[in-house]
C-alpha positions as CSV (number, residue, x, y, z in Angstrom):
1,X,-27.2,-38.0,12.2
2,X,-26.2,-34.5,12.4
3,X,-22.6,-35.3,14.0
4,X,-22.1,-38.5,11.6
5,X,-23.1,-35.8,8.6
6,X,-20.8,-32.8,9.7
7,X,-18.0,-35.5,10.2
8,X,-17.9,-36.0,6.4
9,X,-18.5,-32.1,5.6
10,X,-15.2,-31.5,7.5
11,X,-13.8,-33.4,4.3
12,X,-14.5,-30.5,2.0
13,X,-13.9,-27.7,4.4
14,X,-10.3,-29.1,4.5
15,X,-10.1,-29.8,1.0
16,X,-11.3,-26.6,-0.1
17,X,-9.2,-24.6,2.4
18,X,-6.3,-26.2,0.8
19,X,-6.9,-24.2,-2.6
20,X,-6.9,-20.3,-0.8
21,X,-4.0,-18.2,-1.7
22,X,-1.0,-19.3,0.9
23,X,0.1,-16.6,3.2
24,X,4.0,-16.6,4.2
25,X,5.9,-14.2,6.1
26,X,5.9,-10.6,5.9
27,X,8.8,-9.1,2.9
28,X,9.7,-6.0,1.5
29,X,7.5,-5.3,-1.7
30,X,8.8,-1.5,-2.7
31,X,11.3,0.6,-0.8
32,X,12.9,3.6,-1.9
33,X,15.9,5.0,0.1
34,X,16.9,8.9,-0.8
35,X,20.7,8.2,1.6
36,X,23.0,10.0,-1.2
37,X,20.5,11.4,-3.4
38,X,21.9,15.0,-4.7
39,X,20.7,18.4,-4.0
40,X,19.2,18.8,-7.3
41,X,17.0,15.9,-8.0
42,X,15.2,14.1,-10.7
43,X,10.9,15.0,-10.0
44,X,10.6,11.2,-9.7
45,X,12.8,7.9,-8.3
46,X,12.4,4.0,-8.8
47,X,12.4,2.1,-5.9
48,X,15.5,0.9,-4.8
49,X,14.3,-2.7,-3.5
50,X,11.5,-4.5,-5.7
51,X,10.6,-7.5,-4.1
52,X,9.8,-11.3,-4.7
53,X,6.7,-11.1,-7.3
54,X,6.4,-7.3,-7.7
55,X,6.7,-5.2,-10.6
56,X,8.9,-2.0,-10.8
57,X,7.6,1.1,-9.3
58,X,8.4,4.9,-9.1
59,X,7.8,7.7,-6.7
60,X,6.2,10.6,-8.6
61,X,4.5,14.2,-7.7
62,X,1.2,15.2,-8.2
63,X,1.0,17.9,-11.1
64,X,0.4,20.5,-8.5
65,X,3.7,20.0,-6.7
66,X,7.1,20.2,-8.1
67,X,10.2,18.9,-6.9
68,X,12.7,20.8,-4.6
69,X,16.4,21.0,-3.8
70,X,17.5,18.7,-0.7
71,X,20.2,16.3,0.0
72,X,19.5,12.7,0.8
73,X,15.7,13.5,0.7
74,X,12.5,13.8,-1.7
75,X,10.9,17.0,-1.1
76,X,8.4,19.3,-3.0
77,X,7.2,22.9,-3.5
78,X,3.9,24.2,-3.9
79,X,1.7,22.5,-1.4
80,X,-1.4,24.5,-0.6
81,X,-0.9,27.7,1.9
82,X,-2.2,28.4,5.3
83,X,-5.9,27.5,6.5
84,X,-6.0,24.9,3.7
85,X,-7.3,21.0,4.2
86,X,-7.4,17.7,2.4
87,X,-10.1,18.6,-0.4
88,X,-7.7,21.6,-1.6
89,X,-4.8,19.3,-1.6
90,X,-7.2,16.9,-3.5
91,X,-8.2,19.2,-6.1
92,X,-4.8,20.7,-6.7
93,X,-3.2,17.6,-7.5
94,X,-0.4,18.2,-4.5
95,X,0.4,14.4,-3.3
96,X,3.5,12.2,-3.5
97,X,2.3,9.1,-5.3
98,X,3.7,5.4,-5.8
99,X,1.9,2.5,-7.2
100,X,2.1,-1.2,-6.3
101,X,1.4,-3.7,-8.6
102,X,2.4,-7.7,-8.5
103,X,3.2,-9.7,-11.4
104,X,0.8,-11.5,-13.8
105,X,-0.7,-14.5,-12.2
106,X,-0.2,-13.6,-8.1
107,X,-1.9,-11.5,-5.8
108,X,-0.7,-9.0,-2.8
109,X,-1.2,-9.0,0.7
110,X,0.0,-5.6,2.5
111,X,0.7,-5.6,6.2
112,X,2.7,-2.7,6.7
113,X,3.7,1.0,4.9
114,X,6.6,2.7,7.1
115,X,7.7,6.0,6.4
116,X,9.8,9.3,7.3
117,X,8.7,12.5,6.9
118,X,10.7,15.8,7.3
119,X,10.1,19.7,7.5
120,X,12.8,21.3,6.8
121,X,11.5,25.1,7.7
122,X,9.0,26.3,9.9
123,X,7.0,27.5,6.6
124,X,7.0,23.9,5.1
125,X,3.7,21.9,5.1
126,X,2.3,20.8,8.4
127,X,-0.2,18.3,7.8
128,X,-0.3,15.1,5.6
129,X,-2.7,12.2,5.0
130,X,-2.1,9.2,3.0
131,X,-4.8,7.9,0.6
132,X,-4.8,4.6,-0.9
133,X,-7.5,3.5,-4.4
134,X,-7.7,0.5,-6.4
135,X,-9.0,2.2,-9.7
136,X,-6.2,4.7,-10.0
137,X,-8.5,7.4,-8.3
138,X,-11.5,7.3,-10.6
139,X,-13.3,7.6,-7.8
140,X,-12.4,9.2,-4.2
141,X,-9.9,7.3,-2.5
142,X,-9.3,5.7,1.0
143,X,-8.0,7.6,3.6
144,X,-5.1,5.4,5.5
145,X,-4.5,6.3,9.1
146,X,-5.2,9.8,10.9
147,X,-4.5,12.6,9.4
148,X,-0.7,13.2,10.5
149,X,0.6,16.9,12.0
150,X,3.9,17.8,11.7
151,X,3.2,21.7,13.3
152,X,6.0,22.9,15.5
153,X,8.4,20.3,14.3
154,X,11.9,20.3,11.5
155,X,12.8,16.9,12.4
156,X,12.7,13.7,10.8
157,X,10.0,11.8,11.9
158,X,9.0,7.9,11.7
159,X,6.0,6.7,11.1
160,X,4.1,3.3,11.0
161,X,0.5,2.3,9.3
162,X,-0.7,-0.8,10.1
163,X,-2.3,-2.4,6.2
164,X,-2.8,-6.1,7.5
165,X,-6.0,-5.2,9.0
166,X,-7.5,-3.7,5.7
167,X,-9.8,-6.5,3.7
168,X,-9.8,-4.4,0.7
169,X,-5.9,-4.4,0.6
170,X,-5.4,-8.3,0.9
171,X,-5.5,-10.6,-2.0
172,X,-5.0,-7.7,-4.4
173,X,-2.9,-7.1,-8.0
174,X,-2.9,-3.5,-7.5
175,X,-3.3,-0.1,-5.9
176,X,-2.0,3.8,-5.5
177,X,-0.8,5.1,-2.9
178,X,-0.7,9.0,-2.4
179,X,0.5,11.2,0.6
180,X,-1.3,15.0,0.4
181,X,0.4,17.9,2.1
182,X,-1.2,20.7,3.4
183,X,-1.8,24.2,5.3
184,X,1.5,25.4,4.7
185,X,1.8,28.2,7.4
186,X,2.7,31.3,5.4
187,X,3.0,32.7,1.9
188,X,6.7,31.7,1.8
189,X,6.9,28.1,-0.6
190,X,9.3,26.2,1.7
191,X,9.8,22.5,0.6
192,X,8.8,19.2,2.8
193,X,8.4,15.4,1.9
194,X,10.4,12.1,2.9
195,X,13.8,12.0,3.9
196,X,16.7,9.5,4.9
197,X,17.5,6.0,4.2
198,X,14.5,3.4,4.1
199,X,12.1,6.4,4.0
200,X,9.2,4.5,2.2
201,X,9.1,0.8,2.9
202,X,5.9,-1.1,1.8
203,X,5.5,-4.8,3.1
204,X,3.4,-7.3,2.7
205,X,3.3,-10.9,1.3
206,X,3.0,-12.2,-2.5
207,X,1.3,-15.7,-3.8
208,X,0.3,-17.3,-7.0
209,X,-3.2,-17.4,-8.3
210,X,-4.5,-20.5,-9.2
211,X,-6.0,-21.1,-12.5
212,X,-10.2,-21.4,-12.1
213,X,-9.4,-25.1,-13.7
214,X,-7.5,-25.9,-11.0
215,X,-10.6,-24.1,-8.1
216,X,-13.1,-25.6,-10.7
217,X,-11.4,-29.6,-9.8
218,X,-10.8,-29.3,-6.3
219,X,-14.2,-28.3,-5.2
220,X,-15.5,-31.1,-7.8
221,X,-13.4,-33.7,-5.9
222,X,-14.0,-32.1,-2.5
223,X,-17.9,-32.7,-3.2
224,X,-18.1,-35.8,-4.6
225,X,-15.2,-37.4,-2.0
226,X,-18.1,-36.1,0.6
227,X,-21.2,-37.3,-1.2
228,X,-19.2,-41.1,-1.7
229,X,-18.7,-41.1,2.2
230,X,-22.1,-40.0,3.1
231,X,-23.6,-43.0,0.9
232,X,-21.2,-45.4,2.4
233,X,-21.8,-44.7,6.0
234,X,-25.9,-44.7,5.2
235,X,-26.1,-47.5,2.9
C-alpha cells in the first residue's frame, strides 16, 4: 500500500516543483570597469554593465574614506593606520560599497563576485574583507571569504569568491556589498582600491516571481489530482 500510495504522491512532488523559481545560466548582474577613468575622479561610478532584470547600481565610499587621484582605477584615502583590524574599519565608515537590487517582481541568485585589487605604495592598505547584509547594515553584516592580505605587494591582483554556495544569497531582491581596508602600514595616507578593466564583476542568475495566486492554484490542483488518483486506485 505504501509503494501504490507514494506512486501518486510523486504526482504533487512533480507538480509542485514545477512552480520554484527557474534557474538558468550564470550572467553578469553589475560590473564596473575603471579602463580610461581620469586621474581626478568622481567619489562614486555607475556600473558600466547592468544586466537582464537588475536595477542600476553605483560604487560609493564609506564616509570615512574619500576618494583619491589614479588613472584607470577607484582608489581611496584615509583607511585606518597601522595595527588596526576589521572593527576599526567598521566603526569608521572606511569600505567601498555597491548595492544589488533586481527589479520588481524577480528574485537574484548570485554565484560569483570577481574582483581586482591594487596597492599602489608600500604605505597603502594591506588588508581587506568583504562584507555582504540584506538590511542595509542595520545589523552586523556577513563576512564573505577570508580576510584578504595584500602585505608586501603593488600589483594588481585578481580575486574570486565563490556566492553560489551561500543559501542566504539565493532567491533574493536585494543586498550590500562592502569591501573594508585596513592596517595601513605607516602614518603616510597612501591610496588603494580596485583597478583595471572588469575590476568588479558580480554574477549570478535572475527569475520572475510568481504571484501567490498562481503558488495558491498549483498546489490546489497538485492535491486534489493526488487525492482523485488515490480514490480511484482504492475504490
Amino acid at each position: 500500500m505504501m509503494i501504490k500510495t507514494n506512486y501518486y504522491l510523486r504526482g504533487v512532488f512533480f507538480l509542485a516543483s514545477s512552480i520554484c523559481v527557474p534557474v538558468l545560466g550564470a550572467q553578469t548582474l553589475l560590473e564596473w570597469d575603471f579602463g580610461g577613468r581620469g586621474t581626478e575622479p568622481p567619489a562614486s561610478q555607475a556600473a558600466n554593465v547592468i544586466g537582464t532584470d537588475m536595477e542600476s547600481s553605483t560604487l560609493s565610499l564609506g564616509s570615512g574614506l574619500t576618494i583619491a587621484n589614479g588613472s584607470n582605477a577607484f582608489y581611496a584615502l584615509d583607511m585606518p593606520g597601522p595595527g588596526t583590524d576589521l572593527s576599526d574599519a567598521v566603526s569608521g565608515d572606511d569600505y567601498f560599497a555597491f548595492f544589488a537590487e533586481s527589479v520588481s517582481g524577480t528574485v537574484m541568485s548570485l554565484s560569483d563576485l570577481d574582483f581586482t585589487l591594487r596597492r599602489p605604495s608600500a604605505n597603502s592598505a594591506q588588508l581587506f574583507q568583504w562584507e555582504y547584509s540584506l538590511d542595509g547594515f542595520a545589523t552586523d553584516g556577513v563576512s564573505l571569504g577570508s580576510e584578504i592580505d595584500l602585505s608586501g605587494s603593488n600589483a594588481v591582483t585578481s580575486f574570486n569568491l565563490d556566492l553560489a554556495s551561500i543559501a542566504a544569497l539565493q532567491a533574493v531582491d536585494s543586498v550590500e556589498f562592502r569591501l573594508y581596508g585596513y592596517d595601513r602600514p605607516s602614518a603616510s595616507n597612501a591610496s588603494a582600491g580596485f583597478a583595471g578593466n572588469d575590476a568588479i564583476i558580480l554574477s549570478g542568475t535572475t527569475a520572475a516571481v510568481p504571484e501567490s495566486s498562481y503558488f495558491a492554484g498549483m498546489i490546489s490542483i497538485a492535491i486534489f489530482s493526488a487525492t482523485v488518483g488515490l480514490r480511484r486506485r482504492y475504490s
